[in-house]
N, C-alpha and C positions, 0 to 999 in steps of 0.2 A: 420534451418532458423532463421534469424535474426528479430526480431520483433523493437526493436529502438536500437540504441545505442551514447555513450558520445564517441567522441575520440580527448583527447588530449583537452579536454576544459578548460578556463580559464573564472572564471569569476572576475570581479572589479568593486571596490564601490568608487564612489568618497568620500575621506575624512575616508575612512577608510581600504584600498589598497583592495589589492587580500582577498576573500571570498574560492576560490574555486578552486584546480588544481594547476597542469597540473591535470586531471584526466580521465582515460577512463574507458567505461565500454559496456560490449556485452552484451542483455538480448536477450536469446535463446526463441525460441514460446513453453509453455508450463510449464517454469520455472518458481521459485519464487525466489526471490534473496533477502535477507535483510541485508540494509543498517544501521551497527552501527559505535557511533563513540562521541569523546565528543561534549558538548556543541557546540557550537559557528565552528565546523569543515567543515560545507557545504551541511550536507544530504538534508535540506530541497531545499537549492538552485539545487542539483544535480535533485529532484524531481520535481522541476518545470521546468528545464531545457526540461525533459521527455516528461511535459507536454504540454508545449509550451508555457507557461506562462511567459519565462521570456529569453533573447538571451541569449548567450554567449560572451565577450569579446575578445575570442579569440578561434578556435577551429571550430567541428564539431557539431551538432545534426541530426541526422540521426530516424525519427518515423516513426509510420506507419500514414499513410495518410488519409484522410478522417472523415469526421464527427462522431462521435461515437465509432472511433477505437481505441480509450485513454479516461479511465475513471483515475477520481481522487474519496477520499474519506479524507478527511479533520481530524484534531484532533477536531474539533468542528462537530457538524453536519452540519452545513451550509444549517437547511431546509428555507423554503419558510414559516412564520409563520403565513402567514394567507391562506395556502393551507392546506388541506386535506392531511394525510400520501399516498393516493392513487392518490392524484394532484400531491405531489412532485417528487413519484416516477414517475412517465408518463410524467413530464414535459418536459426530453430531448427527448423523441419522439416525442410527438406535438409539440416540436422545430423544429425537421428535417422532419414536414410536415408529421408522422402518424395521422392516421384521429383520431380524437381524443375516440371515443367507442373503437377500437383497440388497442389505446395508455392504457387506462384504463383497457383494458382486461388485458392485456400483466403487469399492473402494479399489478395488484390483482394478478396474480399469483406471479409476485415476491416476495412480500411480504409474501404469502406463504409460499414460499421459502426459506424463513429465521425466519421462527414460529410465523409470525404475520399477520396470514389471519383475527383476528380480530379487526385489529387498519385501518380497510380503512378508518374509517371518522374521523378520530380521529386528532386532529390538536397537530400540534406539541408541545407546552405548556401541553400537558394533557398524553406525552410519557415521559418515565423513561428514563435516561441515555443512558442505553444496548439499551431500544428498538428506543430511536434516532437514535443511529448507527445502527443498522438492518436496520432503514429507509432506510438511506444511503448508505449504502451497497447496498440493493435493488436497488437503483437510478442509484447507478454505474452499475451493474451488467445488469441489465433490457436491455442497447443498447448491450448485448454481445459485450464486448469490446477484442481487441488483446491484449490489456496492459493496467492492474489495477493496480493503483499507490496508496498504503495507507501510510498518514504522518502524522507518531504516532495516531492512529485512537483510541487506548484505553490505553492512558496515563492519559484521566481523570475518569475512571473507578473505581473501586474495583477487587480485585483478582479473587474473584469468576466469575465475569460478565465478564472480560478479558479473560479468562482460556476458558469459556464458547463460547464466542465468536471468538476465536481464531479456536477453531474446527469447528465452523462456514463456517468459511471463509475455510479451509480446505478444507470443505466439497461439500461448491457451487463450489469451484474452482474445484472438480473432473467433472461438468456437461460440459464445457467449455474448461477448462484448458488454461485460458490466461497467459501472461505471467506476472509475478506478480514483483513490489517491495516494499519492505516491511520497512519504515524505521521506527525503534527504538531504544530507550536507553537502554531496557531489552535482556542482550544476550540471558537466558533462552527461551522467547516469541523469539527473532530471532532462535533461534537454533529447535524452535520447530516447529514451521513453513515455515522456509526455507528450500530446498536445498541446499542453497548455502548463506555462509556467510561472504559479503564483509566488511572488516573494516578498517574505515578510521581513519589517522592520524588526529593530533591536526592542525586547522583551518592553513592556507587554505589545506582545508583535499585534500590527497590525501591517494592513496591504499596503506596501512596497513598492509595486511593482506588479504588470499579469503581460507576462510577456505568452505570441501565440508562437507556435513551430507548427511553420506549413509545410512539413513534409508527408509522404505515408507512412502509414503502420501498420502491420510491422516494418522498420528501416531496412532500406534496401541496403545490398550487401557494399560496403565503402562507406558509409554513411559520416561517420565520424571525421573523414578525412576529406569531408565537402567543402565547399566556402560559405555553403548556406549554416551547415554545423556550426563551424565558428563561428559567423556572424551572430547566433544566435546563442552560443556561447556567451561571446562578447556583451550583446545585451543587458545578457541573466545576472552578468558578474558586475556590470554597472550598476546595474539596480540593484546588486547585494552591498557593493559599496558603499551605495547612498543608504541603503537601509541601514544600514550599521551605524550610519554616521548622522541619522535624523536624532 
């Protein structure tokens, strides 16, 4: 089953041409696909396309429909800063008219869910980095979405919090298993996280490259220090070469 997909899209800027395409792409229900590629190639435009944020110029978008059924999670947090970590999670259910003690139940536990059952009242000035995105994550994850779109979510990070966080999202994503895309600039964090690693040519990106990683998910504990990892490293970063250099 198909949960959205790009086909044949193009996007263009006035005064600065084509952004994006031709480019398609199929996200199967369950998957997690991450999008690498250089600078300026289109991932984030392909992410919003996803999300519905932004048309196409030319082409298809094909999502799933409905309120709640596409979560996004931002490289910024994007909270609410004069709510409560437990206001901002529940805010898009008391959007779509959950009563709001409901909305709030349902947000305590997510943040649970992601090791921060003690920051409910806690405003967002007074959380750390990592546990901003947790927020976030929580926010997203809370409406059970069919397709979770993260863009570059821990590029402002540290290694340790990244790493940390990354199993994270692994981990929620076994409860659910949406279909996921993944966009960033670290093949290692794509290749460790993904299924499947699509990579894009130099702006206007198209596919590159769609390398698979057969291992499980979430990764077993060593994982990075495989030879299967690197191999598939190795891959990713070939075809990031040739992309850049089409």
């Amino acid at each position: 089953m198909t949960v959205a997909a790009l086909d044949a899209v193009e996007v263009d800027y006035a005064g600065r041409g084509r952004a994006l395409g031709p480019f398609s792409l199929d996200l199967p229900a369950g998957e997690i696909t991450a999008l690498v590629g250089p600078s300026g190639c289109g991932k984030s435009t392909a992410l919003r396309l996803l999300a519905g944020l932004e048309q196409p110029t030319r082409g298809t978008v094909r999502r799933a429909p409905g309120r709640g059924e596409t979560a996004v999670v931002f490289q910024a947090p994007t909270l609410a800063p004069w709510l409560t970590a437990q206001a901002n999670v529940a805010l898009p259910l008391e959007l779509a008219g959950t009563p709001r003690s409901e909305a709030r139940a349902r947000a305590a536990e997510a943040l649970g869910a992601v090791g921060l059952p003690q920051v409910l009242s806690a405003r967002p000035v007074q959380l750390s980095g990592g546990m901003a995105m947790r927020v976030s994550l929580a926010r997203a994850l809370v409406t059970e979405p069919k397709l979770l779109l993260l863009d570059e979510p821990f590029a402002a990070l540290d290694e340790i919090t990244r790493r940390a966080l990354a199993d994270d999202v692994l981990a929620l994503w076994t409860t659910a298993k949406p279909a996921v895309v993944f966009v960033t600039h670290n093949v290692e964090e794509a290749v460790y996280m993904a299924s499947r690693v699509v990579v894009m040519t130099r702006g206007p990106g198209r596919i590159g490259g769609d390398v698979r990683v057969d291992a499980p998910l979430p990764r077993p504990p060593g994982f990075r220090v495989t030879p299967a990892f690197r191999e598939h490293v190795e891959t990713v970063s070939g075809a990031l070469a040739q992309g850049m250099a089409a």
